[in-house]
MDTraj code that builds the backbone (N, CA, C; nanometers):
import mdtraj as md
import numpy as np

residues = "UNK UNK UNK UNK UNK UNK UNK UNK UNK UNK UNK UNK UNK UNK UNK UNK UNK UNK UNK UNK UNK UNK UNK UNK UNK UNK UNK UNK UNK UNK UNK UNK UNK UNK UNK UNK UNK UNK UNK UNK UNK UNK UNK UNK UNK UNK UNK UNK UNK UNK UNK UNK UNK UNK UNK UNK UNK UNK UNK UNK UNK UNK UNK UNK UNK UNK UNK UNK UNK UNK UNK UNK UNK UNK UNK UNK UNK UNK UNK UNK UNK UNK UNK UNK UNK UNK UNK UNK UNK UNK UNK UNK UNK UNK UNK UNK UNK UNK UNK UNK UNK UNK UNK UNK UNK UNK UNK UNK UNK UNK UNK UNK UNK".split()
xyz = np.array([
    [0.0838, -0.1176, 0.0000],
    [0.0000, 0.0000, 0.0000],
    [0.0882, 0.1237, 0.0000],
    [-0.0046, 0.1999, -0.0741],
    [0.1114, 0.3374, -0.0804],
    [0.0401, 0.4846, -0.0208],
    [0.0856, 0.5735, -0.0079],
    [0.0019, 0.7134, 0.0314],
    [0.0626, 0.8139, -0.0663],
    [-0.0416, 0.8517, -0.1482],
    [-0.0228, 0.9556, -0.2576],
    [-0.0408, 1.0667, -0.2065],
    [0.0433, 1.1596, -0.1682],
    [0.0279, 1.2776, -0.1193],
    [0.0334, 1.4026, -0.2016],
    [-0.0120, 1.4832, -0.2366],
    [-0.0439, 1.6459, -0.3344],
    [-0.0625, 1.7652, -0.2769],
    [0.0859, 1.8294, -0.2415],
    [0.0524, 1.9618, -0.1928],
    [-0.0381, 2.0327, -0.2926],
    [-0.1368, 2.0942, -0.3655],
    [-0.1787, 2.1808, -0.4895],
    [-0.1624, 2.3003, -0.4676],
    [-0.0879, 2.3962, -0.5210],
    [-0.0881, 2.5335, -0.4805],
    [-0.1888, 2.5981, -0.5770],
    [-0.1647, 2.5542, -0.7216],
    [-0.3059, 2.5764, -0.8035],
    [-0.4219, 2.5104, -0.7877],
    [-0.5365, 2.5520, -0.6640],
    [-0.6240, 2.5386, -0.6394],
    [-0.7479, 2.5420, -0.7654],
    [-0.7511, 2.5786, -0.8332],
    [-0.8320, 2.6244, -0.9468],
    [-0.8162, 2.4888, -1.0230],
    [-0.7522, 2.4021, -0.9973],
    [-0.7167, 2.2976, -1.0685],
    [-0.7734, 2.1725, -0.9900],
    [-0.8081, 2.1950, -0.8154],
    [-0.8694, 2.1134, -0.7338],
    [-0.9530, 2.0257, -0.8108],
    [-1.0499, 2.0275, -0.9023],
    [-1.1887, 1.9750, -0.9284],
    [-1.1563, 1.8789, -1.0720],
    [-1.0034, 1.9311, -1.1192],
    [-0.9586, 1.8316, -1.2528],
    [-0.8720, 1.7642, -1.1441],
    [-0.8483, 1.7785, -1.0415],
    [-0.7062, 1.6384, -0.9879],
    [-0.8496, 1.5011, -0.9382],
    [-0.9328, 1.5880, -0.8804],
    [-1.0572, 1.4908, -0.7729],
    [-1.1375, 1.4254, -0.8881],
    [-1.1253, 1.4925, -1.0059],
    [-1.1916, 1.4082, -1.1118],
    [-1.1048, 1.2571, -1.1493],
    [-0.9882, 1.2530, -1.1511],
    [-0.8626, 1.1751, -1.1985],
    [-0.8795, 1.0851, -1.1054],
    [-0.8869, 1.0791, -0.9715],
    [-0.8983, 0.9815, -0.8291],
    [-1.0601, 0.9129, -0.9004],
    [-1.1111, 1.0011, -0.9051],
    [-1.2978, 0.9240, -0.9439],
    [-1.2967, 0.8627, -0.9908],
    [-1.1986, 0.8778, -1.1559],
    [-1.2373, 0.8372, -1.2944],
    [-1.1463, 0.7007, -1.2568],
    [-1.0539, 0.6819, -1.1444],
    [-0.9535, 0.5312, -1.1019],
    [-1.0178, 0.4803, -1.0083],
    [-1.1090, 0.5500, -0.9579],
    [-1.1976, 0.4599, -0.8742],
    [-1.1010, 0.4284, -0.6914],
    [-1.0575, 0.5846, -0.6973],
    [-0.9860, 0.6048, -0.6075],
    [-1.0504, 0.7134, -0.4965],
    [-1.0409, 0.6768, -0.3570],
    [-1.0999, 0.7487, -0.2371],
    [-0.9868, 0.8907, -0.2554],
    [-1.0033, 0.9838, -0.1469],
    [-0.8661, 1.0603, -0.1218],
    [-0.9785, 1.2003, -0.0143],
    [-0.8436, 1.2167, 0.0422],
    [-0.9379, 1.3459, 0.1337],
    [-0.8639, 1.5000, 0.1221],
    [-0.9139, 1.5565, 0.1542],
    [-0.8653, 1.7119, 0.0707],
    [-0.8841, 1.8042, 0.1984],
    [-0.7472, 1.8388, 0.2570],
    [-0.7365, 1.9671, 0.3552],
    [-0.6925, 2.1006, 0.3383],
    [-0.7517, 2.1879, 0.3484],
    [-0.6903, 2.3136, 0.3614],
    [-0.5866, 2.3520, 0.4338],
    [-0.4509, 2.3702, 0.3748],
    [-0.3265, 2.3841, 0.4103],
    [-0.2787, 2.5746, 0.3603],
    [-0.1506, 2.5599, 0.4625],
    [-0.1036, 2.7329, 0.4050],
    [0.0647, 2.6554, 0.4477],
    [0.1467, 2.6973, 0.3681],
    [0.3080, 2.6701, 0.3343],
    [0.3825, 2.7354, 0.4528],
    [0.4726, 2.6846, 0.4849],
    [0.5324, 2.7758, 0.6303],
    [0.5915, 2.8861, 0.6027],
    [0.6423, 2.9403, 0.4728],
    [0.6714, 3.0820, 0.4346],
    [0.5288, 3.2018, 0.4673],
    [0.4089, 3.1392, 0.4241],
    [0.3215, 3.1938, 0.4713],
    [0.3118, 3.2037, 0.6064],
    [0.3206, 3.1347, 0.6986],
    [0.2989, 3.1295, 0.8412],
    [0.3867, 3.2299, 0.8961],
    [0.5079, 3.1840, 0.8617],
    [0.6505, 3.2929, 0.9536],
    [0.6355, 3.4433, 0.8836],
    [0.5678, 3.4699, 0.7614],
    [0.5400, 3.5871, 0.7382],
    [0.4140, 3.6848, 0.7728],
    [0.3351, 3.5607, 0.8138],
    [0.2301, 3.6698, 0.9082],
    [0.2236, 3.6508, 1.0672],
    [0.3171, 3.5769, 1.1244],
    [0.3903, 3.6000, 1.2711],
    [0.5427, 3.6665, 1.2804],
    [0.5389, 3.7701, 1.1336],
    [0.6383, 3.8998, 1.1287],
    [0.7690, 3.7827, 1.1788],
    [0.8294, 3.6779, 1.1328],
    [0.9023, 3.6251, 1.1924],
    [1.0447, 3.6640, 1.0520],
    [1.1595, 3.7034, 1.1279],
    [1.2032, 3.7602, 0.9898],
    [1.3294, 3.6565, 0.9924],
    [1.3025, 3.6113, 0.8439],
    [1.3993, 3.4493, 0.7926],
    [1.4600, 3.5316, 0.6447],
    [1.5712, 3.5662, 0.6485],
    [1.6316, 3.5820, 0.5237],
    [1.5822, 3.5321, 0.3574],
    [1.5730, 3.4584, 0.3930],
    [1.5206, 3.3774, 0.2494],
    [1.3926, 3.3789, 0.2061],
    [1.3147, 3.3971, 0.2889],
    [1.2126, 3.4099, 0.3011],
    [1.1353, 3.5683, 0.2917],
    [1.2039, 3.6713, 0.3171],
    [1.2056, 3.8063, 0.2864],
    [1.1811, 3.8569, 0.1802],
    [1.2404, 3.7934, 0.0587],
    [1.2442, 3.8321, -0.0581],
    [1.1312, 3.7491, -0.1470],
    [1.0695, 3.7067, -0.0784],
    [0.9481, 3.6517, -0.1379],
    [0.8282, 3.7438, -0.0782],
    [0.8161, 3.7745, 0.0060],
    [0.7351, 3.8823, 0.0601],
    [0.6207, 3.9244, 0.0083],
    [0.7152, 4.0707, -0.1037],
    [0.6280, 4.0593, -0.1724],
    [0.5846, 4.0366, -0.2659],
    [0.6019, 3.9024, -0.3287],
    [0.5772, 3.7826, -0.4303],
    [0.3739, 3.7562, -0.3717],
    [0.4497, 3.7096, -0.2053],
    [0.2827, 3.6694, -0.0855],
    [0.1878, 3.7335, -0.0962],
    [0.2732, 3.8244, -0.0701],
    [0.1371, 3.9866, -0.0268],
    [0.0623, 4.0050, -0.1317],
    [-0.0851, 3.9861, -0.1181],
    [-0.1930, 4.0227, -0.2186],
    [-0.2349, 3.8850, -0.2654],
    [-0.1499, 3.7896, -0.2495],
    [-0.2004, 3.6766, -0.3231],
    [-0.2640, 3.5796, -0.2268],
    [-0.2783, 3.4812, -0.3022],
    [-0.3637, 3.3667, -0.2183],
    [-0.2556, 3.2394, -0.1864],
    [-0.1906, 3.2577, -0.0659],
    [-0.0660, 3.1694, -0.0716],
    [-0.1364, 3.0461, 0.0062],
    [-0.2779, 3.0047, 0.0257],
    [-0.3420, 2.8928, 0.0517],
    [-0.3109, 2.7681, -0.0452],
    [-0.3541, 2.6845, -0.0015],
    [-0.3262, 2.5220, -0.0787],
    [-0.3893, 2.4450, -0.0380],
    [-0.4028, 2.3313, -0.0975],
    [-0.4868, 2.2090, -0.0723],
    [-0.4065, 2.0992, -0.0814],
    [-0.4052, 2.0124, 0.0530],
    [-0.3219, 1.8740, 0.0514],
    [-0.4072, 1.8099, 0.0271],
    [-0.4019, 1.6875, -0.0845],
    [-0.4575, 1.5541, -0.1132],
    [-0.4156, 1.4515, -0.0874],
    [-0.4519, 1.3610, -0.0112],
    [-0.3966, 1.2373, 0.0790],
    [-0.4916, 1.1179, -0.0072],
    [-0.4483, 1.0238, -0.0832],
    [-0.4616, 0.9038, -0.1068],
    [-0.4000, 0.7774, -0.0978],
    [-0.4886, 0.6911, -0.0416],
    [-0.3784, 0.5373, 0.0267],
    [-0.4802, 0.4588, -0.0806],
    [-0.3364, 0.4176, -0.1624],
    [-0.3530, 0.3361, -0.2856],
    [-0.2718, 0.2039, -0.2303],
    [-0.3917, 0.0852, -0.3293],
    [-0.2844, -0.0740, -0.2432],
    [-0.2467, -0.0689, -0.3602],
    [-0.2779, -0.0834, -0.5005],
    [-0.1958, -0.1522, -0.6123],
    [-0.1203, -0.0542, -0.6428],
    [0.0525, -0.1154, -0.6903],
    [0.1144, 0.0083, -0.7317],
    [0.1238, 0.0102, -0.8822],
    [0.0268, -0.0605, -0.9929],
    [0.0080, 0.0070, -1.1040],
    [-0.1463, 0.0974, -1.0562],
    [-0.1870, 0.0959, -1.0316],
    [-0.2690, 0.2270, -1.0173],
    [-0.2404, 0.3129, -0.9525],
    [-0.1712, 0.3091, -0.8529],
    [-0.0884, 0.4482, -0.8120],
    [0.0049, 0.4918, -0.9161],
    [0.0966, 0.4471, -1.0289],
    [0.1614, 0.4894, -1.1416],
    [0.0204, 0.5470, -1.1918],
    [-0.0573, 0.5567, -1.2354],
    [-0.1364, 0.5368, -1.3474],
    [-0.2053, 0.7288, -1.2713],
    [-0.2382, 0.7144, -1.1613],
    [-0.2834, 0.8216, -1.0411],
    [-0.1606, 0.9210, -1.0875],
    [-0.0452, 0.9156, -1.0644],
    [0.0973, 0.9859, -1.0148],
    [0.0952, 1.0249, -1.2059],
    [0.0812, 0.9983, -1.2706],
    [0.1125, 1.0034, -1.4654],
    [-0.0276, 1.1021, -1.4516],
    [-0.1212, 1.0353, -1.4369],
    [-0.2864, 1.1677, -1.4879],
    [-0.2391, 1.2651, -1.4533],
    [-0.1872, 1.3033, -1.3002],
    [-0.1881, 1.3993, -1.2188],
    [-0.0640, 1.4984, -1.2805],
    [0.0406, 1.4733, -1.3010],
    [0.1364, 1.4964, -1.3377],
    [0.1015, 1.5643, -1.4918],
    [0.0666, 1.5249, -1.5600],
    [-0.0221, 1.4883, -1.6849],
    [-0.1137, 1.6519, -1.6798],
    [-0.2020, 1.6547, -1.5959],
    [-0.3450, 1.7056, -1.5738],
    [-0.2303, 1.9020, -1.5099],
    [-0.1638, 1.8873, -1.4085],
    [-0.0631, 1.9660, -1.3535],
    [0.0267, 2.0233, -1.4725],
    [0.0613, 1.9738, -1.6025],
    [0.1873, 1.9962, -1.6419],
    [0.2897, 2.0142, -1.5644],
    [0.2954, 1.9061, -1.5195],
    [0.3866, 1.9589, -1.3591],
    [0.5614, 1.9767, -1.3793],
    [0.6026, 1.9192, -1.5055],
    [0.7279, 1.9088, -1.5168],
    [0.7745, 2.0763, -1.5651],
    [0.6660, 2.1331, -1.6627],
    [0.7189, 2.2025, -1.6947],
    [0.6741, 2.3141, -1.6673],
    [0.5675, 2.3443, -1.5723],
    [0.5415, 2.4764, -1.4377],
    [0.5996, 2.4311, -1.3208],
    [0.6987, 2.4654, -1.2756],
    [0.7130, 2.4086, -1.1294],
    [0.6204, 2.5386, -1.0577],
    [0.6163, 2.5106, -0.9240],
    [0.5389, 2.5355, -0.8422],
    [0.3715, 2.5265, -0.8402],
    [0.3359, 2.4281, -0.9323],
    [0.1891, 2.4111, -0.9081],
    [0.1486, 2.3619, -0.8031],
    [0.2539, 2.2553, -0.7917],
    [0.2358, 2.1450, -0.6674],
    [0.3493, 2.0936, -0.6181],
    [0.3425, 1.9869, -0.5201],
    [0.4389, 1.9035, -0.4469],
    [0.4081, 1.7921, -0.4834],
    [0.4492, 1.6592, -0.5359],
    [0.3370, 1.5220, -0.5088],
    [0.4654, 1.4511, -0.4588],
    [0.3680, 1.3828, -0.3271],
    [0.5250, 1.2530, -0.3278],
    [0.4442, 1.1123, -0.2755],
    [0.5071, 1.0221, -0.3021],
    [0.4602, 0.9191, -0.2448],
    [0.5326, 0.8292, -0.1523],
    [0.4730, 0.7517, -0.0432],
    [0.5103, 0.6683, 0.0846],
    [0.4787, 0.5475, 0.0785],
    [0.5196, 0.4516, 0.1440],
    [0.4869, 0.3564, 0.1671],
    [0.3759, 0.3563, 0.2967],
    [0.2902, 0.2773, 0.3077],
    [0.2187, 0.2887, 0.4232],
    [0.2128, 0.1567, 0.4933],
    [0.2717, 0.0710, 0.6161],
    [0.2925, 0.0313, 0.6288],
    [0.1873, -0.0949, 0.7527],
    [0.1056, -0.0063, 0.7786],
    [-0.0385, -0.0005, 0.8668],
    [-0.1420, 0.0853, 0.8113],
    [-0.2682, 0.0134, 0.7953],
    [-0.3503, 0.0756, 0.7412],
    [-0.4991, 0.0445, 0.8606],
    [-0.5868, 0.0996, 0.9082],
    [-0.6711, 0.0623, 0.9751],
    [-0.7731, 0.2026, 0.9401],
    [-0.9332, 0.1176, 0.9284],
    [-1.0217, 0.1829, 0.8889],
    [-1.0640, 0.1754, 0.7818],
    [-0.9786, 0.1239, 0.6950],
    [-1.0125, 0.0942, 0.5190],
    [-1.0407, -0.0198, 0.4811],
    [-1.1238, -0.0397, 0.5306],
    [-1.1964, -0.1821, 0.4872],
    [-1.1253, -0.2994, 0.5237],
    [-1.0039, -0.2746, 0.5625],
    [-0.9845, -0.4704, 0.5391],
    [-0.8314, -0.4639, 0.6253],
    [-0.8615, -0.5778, 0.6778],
    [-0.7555, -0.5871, 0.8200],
    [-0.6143, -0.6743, 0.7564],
])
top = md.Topology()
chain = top.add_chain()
for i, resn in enumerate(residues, 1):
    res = top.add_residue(resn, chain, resSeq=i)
    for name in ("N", "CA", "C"):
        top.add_atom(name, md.element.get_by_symbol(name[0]), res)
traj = md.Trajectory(xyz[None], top)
């Protein structure tokens, strides 16, 4: 079993990634997240590197959406990780998203022991 994880920073894109999980016949749950550059910049916390993005932040919507899916087969998690990737142009916009995947090693609650 694996855990497909999707930071999305392009939110506007939320409703084509949740279509891709449907259309595989895949569960997944969707939280409202904010990036820790956002955080340390509105607790005025002052990080060098982080300064010069500033005001890149300011005015924008530096919110995101994490997508958490625990996939058992790992050709359908390829198949999940390719749409998405695919659906993102992710290679060649960076910063749309994050995706990574885990092994999951305990699973409880999902149907089957």
């Amino acid at each position: 079993m694996y855990a497909l994880c999707l930071i999305l920073n392009k939110v506007d894109k939320l409703d084509d990634v949740l279509d891709i999980f449907y259309h595989l016949n895949l569960g997944a749950t969707v939280i409202d997240s904010e990036g820790m550059g956002k955080v340390l910049l509105d607790h005025d916390i002052e990080v060098p590197v982080f300064s010069g993005i500033k005001k890149l932040i300011e005015g924008h919507k530096p919110y995101n959406k994490t997508i958490v899916s625990v996939i058992r087969d790992e050709k359908l998690l390829r198949k999940a990780v390719d749409k998405i990737k695919e659906e993102l142009n992710y290679i060649e916009k960076p910063g749309i998203g994050f995706l990574f995947v885990v092994p999951v090693m305990e699973c409880h609650g999902f149907g089957v022991e």
